[in-house]
C-alpha positions in Angstrom: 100.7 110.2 -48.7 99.5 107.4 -50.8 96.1 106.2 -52.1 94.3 102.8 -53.0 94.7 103.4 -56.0 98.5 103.5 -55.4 98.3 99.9 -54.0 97.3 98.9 -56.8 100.0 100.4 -59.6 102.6 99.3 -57.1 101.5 96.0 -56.0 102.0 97.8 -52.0 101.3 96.0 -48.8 100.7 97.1 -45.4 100.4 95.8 -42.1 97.4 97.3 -40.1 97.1 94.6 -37.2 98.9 96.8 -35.0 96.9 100.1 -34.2 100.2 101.6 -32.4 102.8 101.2 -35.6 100.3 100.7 -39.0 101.6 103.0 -41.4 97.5 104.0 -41.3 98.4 106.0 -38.4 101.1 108.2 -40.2 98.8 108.5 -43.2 95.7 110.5 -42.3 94.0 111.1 -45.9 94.3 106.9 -46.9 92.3 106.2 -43.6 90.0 108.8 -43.8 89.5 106.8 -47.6 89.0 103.9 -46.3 86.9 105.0 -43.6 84.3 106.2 -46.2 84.7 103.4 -48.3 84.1 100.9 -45.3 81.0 103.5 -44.0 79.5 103.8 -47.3 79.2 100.0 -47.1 78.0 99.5 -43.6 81.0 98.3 -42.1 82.1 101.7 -40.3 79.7 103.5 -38.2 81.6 106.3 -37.1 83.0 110.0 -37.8 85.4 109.7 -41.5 88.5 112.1 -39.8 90.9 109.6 -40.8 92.0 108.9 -37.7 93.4 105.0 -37.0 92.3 102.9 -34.1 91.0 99.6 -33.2 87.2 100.7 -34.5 88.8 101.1 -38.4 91.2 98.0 -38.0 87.7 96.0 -36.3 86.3 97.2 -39.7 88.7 95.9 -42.1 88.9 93.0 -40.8 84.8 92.7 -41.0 84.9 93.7 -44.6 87.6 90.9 -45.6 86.2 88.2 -43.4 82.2 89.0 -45.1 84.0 89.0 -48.6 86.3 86.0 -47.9 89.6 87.9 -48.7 92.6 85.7 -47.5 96.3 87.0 -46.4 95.0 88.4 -42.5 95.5 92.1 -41.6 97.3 93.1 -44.7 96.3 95.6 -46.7 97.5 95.0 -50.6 96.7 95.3 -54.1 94.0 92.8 -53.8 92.0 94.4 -50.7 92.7 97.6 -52.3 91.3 97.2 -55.7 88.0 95.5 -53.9 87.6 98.4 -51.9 87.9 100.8 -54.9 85.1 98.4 -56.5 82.7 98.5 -53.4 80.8 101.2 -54.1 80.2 100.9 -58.0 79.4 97.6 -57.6 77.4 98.1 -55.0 75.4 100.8 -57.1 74.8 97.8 -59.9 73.8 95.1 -57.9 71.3 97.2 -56.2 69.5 97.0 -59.3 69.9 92.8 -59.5 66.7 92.2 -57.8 64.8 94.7 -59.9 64.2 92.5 -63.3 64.2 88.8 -64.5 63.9 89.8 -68.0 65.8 87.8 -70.7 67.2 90.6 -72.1 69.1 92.1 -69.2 70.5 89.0 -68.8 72.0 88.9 -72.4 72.7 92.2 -72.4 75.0 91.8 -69.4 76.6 88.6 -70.9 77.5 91.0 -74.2 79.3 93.4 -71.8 80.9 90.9 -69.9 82.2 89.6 -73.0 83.8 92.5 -74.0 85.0 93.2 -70.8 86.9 89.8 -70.7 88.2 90.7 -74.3 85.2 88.5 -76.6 85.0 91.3 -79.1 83.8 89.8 -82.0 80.1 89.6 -82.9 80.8 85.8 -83.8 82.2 85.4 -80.3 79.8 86.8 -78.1 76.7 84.9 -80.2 78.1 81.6 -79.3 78.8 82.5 -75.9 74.7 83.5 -75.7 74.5 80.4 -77.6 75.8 78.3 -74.9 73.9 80.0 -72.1 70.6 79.4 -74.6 71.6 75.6 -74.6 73.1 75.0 -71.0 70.1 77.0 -68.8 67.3 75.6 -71.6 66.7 79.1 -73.0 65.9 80.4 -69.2 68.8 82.7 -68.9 69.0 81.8 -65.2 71.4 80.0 -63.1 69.9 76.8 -62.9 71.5 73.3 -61.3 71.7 70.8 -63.1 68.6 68.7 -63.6 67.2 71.6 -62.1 63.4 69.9 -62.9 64.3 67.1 -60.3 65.4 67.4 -56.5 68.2 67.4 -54.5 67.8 64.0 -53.3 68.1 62.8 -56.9 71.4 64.7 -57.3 73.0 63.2 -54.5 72.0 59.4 -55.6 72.6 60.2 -59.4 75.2 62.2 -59.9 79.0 60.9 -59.0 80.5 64.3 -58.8 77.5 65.6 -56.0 77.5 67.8 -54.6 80.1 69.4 -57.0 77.2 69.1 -60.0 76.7 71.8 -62.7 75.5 75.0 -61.5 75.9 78.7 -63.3 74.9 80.0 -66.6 77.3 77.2 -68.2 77.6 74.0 -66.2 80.5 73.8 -63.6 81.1 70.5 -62.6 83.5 68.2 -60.3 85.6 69.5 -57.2 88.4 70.7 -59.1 86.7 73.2 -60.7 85.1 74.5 -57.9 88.3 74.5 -56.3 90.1 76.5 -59.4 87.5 79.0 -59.7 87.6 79.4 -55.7 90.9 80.1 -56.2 90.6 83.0 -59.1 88.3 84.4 -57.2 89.5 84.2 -53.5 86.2 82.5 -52.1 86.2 78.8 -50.5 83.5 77.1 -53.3 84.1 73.7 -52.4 82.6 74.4 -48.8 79.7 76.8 -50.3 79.5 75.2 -54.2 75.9 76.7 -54.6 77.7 80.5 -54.8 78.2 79.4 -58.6 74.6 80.1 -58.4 74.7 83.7 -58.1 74.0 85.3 -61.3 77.2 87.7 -61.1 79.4 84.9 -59.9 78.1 83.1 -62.7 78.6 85.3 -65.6 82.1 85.8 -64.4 82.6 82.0 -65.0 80.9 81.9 -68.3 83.1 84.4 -70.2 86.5 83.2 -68.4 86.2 79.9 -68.6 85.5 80.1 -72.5 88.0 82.7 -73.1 90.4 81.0 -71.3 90.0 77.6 -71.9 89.7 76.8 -68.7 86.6 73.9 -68.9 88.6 71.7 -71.2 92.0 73.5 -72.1 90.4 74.7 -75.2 89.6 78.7 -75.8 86.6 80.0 -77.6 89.3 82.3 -79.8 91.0 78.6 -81.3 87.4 78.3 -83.1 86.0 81.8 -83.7 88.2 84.7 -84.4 89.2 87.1 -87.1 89.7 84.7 -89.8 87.1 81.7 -89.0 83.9 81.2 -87.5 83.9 77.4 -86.3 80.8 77.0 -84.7 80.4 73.3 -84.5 83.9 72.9 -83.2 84.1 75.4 -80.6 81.2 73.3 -78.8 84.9 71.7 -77.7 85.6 74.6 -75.2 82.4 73.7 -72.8 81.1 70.0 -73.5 82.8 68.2 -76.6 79.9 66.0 -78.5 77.4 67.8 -76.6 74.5 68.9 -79.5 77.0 71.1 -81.4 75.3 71.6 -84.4 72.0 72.8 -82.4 74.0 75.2 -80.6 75.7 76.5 -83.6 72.2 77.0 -85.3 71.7 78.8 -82.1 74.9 80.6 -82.3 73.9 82.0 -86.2 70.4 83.2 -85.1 72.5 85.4 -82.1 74.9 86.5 -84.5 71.7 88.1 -86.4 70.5 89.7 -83.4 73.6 90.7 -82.0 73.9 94.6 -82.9 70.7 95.0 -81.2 71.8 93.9 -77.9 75.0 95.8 -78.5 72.7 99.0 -78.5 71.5 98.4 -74.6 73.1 100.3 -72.2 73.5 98.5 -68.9 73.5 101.8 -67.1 70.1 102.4 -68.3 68.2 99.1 -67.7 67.7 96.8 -64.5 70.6 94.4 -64.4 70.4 89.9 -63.6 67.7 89.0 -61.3 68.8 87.5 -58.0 66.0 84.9 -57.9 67.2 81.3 -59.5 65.1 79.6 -61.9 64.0 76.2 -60.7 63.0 78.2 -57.5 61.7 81.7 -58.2 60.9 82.5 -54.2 64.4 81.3 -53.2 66.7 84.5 -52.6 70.3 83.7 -53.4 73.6 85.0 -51.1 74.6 88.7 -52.1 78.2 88.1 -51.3 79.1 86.5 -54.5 77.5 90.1 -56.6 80.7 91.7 -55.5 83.3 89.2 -56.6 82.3 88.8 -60.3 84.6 91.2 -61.7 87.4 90.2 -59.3 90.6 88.3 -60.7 91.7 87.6 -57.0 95.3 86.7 -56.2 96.9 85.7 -52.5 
């Protein structure tokens, strides 16, 4: 007997396209966890006995198609450790649509921050710095030029219809296409998922602690022994206002410990609604992929 959670420490994978020799059949009490995973999320409308059959594989196969996991009918680490995540994060993002206040927002980007391994005070102010400057103090996902249309975009903008979008701007195809990749969801055929505020924040703290905008990492400028705020405007947009954004980044760093004193569990999180269009509901599916680091 195995669990999900067994997948995961052992990088496992299964094959559960065939309902007569899955190993799901020989294994009882991992169906019957699945099963309640899967029902507790809508996908499985049946008794939880554990019991395999075509109505459980039907299921999987709904929950990976809806959340754009690749590989087929296999079960591995990846599906796994999604599954394990379902419910929490469904718990959180049922609070999404619940607040737009600027301070969920920025408390969530300090958690994500540390979550990602942004640590340091200095660090996470210039990260809130950076949202400050690239939304125009919204805290929102906007697009960019968010004040003009769509129609503009497309005539204006070389890189359309891969323009910036998110809580920092992600622009041109290639970094759709790498970020669809980390996260196991096609984002050059659906680029406006960047849009979802989870999605987003994801993006925001990876691609700065990672150096994955312009090779550069937020840590080369700000860490234990320096606090570079002017250069580490390299890491999103090099030549792009640093020194307002490091006046921004100094005024965070004073207000810092009291965003560090907000519990997330205790306060609304992101609101779902984006800012240039505050009756336009965005696509849930991104909410559960945030925290995802998907691999093949």
């Amino acid at each position: 007997m195995v669990t999900l959670q067994d997948f995961i420490k052992n990088n496992m994978r299964i094959d559960y396209g065939d309902v007569e020799t899955s190993y799901l059949i020989q294994d009882k009490q991992l169906c019957k966890e699945i099963q309640q995973i899967l029902a507790n999320n809508k996908f499985y409308n049946y008794d939880v006995e554990g019991l395999y059959g075509k109505i459980t594989r039907e299921a999987l196969r709904d929950f990976k198609e809806a959340y754009a996991l690749s590989g087929g009918d296999i079960l591995g680490s990846t599906t796994a450790d999604f599954l394990l995540r379902l419910d929490t994060l469904k718990l959180e993002n049922e609070k999404l649509a619940t607040s737009s206040s600027k301070k969920d927002v920025q408390s969530a980007i300090v958690q994500e921050c540390k979550r990602q391994g942004l640590t340091l005070s200095s660090q996470i102010a210039y990260v809130l710095a950076t949202v400050q400057h690239e939304t125009n103090n919204t805290f929102k996902p906007v697009r960019e030029a968010y004040w003009l249309n769509e129609e503009w975009r497309r005539k204006n903008l070389r890189y359309y219809p891969y323009y910036g979008r998110g809580y920092v701007q992600l622009t041109w195809d290639y970094n759709y296409k790498k970020y669809g990749d980390i996260l196991g969801i096609n984002l050059l055929d659906n680029p406006d998922k960047v849009m979802d505020p989870n999605l987003a924040l994801f993006i925001l703290v990876d691609g700065m602690s990672k150096g994955r905008f312009t090779s550069r990492k937020l840590g080369t400028y700000v860490n234990g022994s320096k606090t570079d705020f002017i250069g580490a405007r390299d890491v999103v947009n090099p030549g792009d206002k640093p020194r307002l954004i490091a006046d921004y980044a100094e005024d965070w760093q004073r207000q810092i410990s009291s965003l560090e004193s907000i519990s997330l569990e205790e306060t609304p999180e992101i609101d779902l609604l984006e800012s240039s269009d505050l009756s336009l509901k965005l696509d849930p599916i991104g909410e559960l992929v945030l925290k995802q680091i998907m691999s093949s």
